[in-house]
C-alpha positions in Angstrom: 30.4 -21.7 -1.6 27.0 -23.7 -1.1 23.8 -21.8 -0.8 22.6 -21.8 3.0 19.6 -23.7 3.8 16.7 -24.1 6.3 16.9 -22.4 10.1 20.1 -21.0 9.6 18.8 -19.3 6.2 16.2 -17.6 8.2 18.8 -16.3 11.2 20.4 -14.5 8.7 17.5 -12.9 7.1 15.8 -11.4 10.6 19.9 -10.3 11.5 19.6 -8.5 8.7 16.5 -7.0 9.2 18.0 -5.8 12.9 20.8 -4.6 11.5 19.0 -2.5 8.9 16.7 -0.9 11.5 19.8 -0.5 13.9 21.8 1.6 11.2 19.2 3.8 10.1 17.0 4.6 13.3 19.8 4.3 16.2 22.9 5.5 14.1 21.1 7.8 11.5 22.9 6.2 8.5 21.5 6.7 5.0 18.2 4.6 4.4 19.3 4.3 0.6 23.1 3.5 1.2 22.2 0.8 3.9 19.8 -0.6 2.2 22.5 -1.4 -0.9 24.9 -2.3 2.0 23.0 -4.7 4.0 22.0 -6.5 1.0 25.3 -7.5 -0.6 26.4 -8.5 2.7 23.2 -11.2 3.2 23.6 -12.1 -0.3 27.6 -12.8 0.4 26.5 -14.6 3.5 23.9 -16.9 2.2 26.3 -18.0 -0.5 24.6 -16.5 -3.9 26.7 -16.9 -6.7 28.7 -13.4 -6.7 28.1 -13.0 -10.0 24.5 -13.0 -9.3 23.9 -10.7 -6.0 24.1 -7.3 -7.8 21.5 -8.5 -10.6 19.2 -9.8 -8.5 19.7 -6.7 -6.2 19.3 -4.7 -9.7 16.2 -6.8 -10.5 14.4 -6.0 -7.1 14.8 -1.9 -7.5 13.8 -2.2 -11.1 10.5 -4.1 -10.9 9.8 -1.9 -8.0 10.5 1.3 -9.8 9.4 0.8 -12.7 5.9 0.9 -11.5 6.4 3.1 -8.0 8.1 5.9 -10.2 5.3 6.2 -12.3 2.6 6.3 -10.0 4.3 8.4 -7.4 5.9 11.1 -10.0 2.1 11.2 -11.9 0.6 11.4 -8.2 2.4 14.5 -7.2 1.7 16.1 -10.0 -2.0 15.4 -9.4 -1.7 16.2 -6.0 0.3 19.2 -6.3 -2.3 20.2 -8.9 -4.9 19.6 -6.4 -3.3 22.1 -3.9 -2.6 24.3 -6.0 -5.7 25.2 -7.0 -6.9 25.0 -3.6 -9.2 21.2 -4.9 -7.5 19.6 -1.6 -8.3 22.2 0.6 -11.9 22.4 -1.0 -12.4 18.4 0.3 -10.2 18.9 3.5 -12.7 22.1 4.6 -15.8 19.7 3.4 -14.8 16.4 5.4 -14.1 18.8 8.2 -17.9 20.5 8.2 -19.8 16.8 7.7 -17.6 15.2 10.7 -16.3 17.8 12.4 -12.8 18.7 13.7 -12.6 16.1 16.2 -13.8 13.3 13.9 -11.6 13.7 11.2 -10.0 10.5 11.6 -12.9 8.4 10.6 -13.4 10.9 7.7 -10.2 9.8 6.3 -11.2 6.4 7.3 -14.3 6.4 5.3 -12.6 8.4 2.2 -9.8 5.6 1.9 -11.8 3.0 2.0 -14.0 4.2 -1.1 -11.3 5.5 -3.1 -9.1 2.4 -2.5 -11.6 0.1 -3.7 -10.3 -0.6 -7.2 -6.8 1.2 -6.6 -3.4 -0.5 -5.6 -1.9 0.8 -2.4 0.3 3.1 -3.7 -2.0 4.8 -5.8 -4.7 5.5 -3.0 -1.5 6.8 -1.2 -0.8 9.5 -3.3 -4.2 10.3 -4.8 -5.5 11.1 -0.5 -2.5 12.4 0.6 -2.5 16.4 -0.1 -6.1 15.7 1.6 -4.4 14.2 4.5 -2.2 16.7 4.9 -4.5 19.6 4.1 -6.5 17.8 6.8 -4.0 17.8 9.4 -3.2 21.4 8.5 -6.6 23.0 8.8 -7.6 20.5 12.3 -4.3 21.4 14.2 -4.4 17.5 14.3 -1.3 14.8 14.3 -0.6 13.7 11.1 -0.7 10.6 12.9 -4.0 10.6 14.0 -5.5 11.6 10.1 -2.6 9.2 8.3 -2.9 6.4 10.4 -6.9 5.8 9.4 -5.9 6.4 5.8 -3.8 3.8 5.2 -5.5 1.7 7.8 -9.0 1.8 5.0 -6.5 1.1 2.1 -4.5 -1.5 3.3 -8.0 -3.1 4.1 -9.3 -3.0 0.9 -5.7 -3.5 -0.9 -5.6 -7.3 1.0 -9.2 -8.5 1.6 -11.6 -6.9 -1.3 -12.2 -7.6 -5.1 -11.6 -6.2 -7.3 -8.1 -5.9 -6.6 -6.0 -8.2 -8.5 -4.5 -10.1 -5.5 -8.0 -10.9 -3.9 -9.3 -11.4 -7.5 -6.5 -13.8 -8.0 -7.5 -15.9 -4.9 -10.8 -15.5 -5.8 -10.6 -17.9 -8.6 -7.7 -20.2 -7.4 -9.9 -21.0 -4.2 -13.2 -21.1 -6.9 -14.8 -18.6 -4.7 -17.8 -16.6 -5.2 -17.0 -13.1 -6.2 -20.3 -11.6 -5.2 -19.9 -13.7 -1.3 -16.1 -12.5 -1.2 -17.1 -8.9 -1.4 -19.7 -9.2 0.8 -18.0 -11.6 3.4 -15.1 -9.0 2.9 -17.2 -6.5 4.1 -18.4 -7.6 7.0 -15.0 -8.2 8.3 -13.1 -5.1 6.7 -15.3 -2.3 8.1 -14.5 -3.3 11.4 -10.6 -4.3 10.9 -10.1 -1.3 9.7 -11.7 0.7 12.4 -10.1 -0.8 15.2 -6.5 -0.4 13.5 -7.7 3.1 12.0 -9.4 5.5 13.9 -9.4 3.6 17.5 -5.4 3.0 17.0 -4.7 6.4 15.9 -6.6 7.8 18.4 -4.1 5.8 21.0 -0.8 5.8 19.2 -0.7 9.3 18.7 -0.6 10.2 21.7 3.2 8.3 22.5 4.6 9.0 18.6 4.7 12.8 17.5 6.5 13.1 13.8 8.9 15.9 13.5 6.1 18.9 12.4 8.7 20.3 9.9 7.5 17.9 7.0 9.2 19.7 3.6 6.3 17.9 1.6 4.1 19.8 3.2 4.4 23.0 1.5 4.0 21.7 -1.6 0.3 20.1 -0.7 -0.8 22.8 1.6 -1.7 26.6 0.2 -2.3 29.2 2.5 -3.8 31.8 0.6 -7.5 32.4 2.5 -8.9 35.0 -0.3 -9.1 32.7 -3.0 -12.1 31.0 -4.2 -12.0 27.4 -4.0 -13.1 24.9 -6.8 -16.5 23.5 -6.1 -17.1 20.1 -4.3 -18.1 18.7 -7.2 -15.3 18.8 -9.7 -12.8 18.6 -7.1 -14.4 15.1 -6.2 -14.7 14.3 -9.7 -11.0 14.6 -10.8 -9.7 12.7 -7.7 -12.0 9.8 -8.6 -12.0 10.0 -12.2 -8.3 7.5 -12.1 -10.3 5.5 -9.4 -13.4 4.6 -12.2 -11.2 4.2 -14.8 -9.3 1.2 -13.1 -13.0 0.0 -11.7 -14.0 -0.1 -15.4 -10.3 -1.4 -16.5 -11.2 -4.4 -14.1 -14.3 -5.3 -15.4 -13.9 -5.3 -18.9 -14.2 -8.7 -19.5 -18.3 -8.1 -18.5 -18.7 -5.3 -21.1 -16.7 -7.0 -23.9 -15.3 -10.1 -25.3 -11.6 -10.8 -24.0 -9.0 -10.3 -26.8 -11.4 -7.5 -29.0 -9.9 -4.3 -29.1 -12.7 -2.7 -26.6 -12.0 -4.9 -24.3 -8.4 -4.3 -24.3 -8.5 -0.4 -25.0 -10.6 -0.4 -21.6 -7.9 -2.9 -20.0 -5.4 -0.3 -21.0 -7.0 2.9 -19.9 -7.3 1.0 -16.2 -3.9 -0.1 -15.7 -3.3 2.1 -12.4 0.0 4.6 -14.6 -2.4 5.6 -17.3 -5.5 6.0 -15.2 -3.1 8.4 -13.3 -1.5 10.1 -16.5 -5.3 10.5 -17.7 -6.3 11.9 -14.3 -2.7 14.3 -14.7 -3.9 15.5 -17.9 -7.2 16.3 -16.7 -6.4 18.2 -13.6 -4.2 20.7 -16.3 -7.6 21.9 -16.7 -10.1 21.1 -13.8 -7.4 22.3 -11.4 -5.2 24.3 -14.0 -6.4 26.4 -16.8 -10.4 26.7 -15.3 -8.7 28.0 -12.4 -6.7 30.6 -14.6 -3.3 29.1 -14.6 -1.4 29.6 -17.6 0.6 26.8 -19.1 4.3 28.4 -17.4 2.3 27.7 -14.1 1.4 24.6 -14.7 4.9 23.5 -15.7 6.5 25.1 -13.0 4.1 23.7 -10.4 4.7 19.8 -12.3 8.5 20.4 -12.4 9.1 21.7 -9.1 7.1 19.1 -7.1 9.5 16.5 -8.3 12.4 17.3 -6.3 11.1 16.2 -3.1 9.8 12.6 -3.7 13.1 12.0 -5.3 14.7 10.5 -2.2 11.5 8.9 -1.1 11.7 6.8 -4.7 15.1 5.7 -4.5 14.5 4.0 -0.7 11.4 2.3 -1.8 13.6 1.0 -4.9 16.3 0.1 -2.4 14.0 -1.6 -0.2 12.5 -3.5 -2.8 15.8 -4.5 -4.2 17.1 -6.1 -0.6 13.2 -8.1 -0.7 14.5 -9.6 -3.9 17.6 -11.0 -2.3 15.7 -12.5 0.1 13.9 -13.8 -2.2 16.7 -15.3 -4.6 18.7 -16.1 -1.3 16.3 -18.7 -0.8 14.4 -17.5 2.3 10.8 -17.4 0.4 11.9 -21.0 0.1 12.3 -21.9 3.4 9.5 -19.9 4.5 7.1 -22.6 2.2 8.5 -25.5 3.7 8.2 -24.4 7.5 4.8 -23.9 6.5 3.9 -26.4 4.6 5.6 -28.5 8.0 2.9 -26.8 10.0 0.2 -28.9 9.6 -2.5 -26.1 10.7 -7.1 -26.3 9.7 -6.8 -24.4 6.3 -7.8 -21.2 7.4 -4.9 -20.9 9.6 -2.4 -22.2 7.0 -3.6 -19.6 4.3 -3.3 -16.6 6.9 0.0 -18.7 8.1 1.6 -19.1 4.2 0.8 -15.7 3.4 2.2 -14.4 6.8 5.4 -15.4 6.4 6.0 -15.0 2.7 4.7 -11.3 3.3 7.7 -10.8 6.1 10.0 -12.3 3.7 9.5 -10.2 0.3 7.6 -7.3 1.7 5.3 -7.0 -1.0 1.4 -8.1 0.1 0.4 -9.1 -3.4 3.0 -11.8 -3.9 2.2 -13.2 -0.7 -1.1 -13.7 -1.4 -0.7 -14.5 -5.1 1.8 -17.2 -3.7 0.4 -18.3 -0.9 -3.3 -19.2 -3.1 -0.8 -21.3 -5.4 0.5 -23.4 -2.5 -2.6 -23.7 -0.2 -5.2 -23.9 -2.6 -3.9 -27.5 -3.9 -3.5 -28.5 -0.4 -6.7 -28.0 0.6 -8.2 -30.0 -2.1 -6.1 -32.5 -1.6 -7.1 -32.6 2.0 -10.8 -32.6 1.2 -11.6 -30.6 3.9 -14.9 -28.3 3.6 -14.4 -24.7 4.3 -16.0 -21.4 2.5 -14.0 -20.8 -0.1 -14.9 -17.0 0.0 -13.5 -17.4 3.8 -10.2 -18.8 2.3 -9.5 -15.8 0.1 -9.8 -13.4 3.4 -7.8 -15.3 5.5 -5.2 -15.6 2.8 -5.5 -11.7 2.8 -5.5 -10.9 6.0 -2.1 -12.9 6.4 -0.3 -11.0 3.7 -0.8 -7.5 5.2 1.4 -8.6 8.8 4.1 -6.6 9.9 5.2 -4.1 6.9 8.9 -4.0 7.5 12.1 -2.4 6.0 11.7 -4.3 2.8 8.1 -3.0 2.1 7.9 -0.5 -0.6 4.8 0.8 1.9 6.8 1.3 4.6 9.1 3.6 3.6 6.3 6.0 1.4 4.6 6.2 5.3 8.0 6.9 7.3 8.6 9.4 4.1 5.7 11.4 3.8 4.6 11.5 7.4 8.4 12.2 8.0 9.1 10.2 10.6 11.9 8.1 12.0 12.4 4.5 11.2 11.5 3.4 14.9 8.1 5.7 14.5 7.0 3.6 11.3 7.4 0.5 12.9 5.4 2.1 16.3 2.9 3.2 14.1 2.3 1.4 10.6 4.0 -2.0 10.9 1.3 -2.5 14.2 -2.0 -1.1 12.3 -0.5 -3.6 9.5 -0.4 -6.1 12.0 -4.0 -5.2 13.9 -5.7 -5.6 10.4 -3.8 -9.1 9.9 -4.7 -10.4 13.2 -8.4 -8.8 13.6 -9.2 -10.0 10.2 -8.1 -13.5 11.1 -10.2 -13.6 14.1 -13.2 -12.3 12.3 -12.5 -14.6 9.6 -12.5 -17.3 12.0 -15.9 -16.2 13.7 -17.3 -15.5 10.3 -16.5 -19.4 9.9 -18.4 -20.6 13.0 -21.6 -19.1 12.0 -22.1 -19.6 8.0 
């Protein structure tokens, strides 16, 4: 059987996508199970070799895992560290005094934004969340309206500013200007991500309720009022402590020669799992033994917090492992050449190329990472003059668009906000979509005046 090509290879993909959000949000069927399902069946249909669907499937859950697992199994045990000794409760009941019950929102805003600076998504996910739910606990507040802003500031940051590795790839494929990228990144961020933070939240929670009885919940949220709290400072200390170590990690190359062994040792103590595991180790004391748990406490509180996020890990693999087939189906493929076909001003077909290789593998980085490889040269070529810096953000802001069933993003929200498949898309596939679109049009505005 021939591979299918073009228009027809793109029909199947987006039936597929209905289908998946049909059988999991109208019928109730198994995320992780449908997931495998739906899958074969496009693979099958698009004519990959049969030999090759289940590898490739394989292929998908494995690269995703092997880095989600690790982050999310060393974040709970942060986080549940963090609850524990009361550390998240400490920052919930300070963000609550500086902005107040009813401002909440824009303190989560504000909070993601700074710790996601040097962190990849998933990291800033489950470093904030215990405060986010802590939040939510001690306000009487939707867990949409605190969430929503969270992820809103580190999706921002995640797709538009150095030194992530995505933006500091485009950086130098478009030979932009670090120093103007941050700041023209910025200028548009801040206000991207309050519009699809605090001001969507504000509206979309009033329409989507989750289900209150959240089982993760319990685990991040103590309820024991006669304890003493660990101070502000410590508590803010640990949490951040991963955060400078990938900073540093990402700068290494300024404080030492590439290739010498301080250059890599700091290289290795950033890479995002043993930042975490360093952080983990950490909170054993900050959170554990200065707070007079013995070492059976701590283990039991490490073990037992696994349980939960073991479903939540298998979907995101699952997920991951259908954006592959899409992927080696060929529909990354087609996506190129329908833009390349476009013919659009550059900053259009960067935000355009990234778009649509973003819908198709679900994974923000490779868009942008493959949509600088394609545009770049074509602008060039073209010889038309446009900012650089103004490249890199418009190339950003396209691969953040509509988070979907194949996002490894997607399904940590729907998870730990525990809500339906339909009430992700309502809620975090349109703030993904509001920082796409607002950050395009700032981009563009940004253009007319530099």
């Amino acid at each position: 059987m021939e591979m299918v090509q073009g228009n027809m290879l793109l029909l199947y993909a987006v039936i597929a996508v209905i289908a998946l959000v049909v059988l999991i949000a109208k019928l109730k069927m198994n995320p992780f199970i449908v997931l495998i399902v739906v899958s074969v069946i496009l693979g099958l249909v698009v004519g990959m070799p049969m030999a090759s669907i289940v590898k490739s499937y394989e292929t998908g859950v494995g690269g995703a895992l092997g880095h989600i697992a690790l982050v999310v199994g060393l974040g709970t045990m942060f986080g549940k560290m963090m609850a524990e000794s009361g550390g998240a409760e400490r920052v919930a009941n300070t963000l609550i005094g500086v902005f107040g019950p009813k401002r909440v929102h824009w303190a989560m805003m504000v909070v993601a934004l700074i710790v996601g600076l040097p962190v990849f998504f998933e990291v800033g996910f489950v470093l904030l969340i215990p405060i986010a739910f802590n939040v939510a606990k001690r306000t009487g507040t939707s867990m949409i309206m605190v969430g929503i802003p969270m992820v809103a500031g580190l999706s921002v940051v995640h797709g538009l500013i150095p030194p992530h590795p995505a933006a500091l790839f485009a950086v130098t494929a478009y030979n932009a200007d670090i120093g103007r990228t941050i700041m023209y990144a910025l200028i548009v961020g801040v206000p991207t991500a309050i519009i699809a933070g605090p001001l969507f939240a504000k509206l979309i929670s009033r329409f989507v309720v989750p289900n209150p009885d959240n089982p993760l919940i319990a685990q991040f949220v103590e309820e024991d009022k006669n304890r003493e709290l660990p101070g502000f400072g410590i508590t803010i200390a640990t949490i951040l402590l991963p955060v400078a170590l990938m900073l540093i990690g990402s700068w290494a190359d300024v404080f030492f020669t590439p290739k010498t062994f301080a250059n890599d040792f700091l290289r290795l103590i950033g890479n995002s799992v043993i930042a975490l595991l360093i952080a983990t180790l950490v909170s054993f004391y900050t959170f554990g033994k200065a707070r007079g748990f013995d070492r059976a406490a701590i283990l039991k509180f490490t073990t037992e917090c696994l349980a939960p996020i073991a479903g939540i890990t298998l979907i995101v693999g699952a997920g991951a492992g259908f954006g592959r087939i899409l992927i080696d189906g060929g529909v990354s493929k087609a996506i190129v050449e329908l833009a390349n076909n476009a013919h659009l001003s550059p900053l259009l077909l960067g935000w355009f190329v990234a778009a649509l290789i973003r819908v198709a593998t679900g994974s923000a980085t490779v868009a942008m990472t493959t949509a600088c490889g394609i545009v770049a040269p074509i602008v060039t070529a073209a010889g038309v003059t446009v900012r650089p810096e103004l490249m890199v953000l418009a190339t950003g802001a396209g691969s953040l668009i509509l988070s979907h069933v194949n996002d490894a993003g997607f399904w940590l929200v729907k998870q730990y906000f525990n809500m339906t498949v339909a009430e992700t898309f309502k809620t975090w596939t349109v703030a993904e979509t509001i920082i796409s679109v607002v950050a395009l049009l700032l981009t563009l505005g940004l253009a007319t005046v530099i």
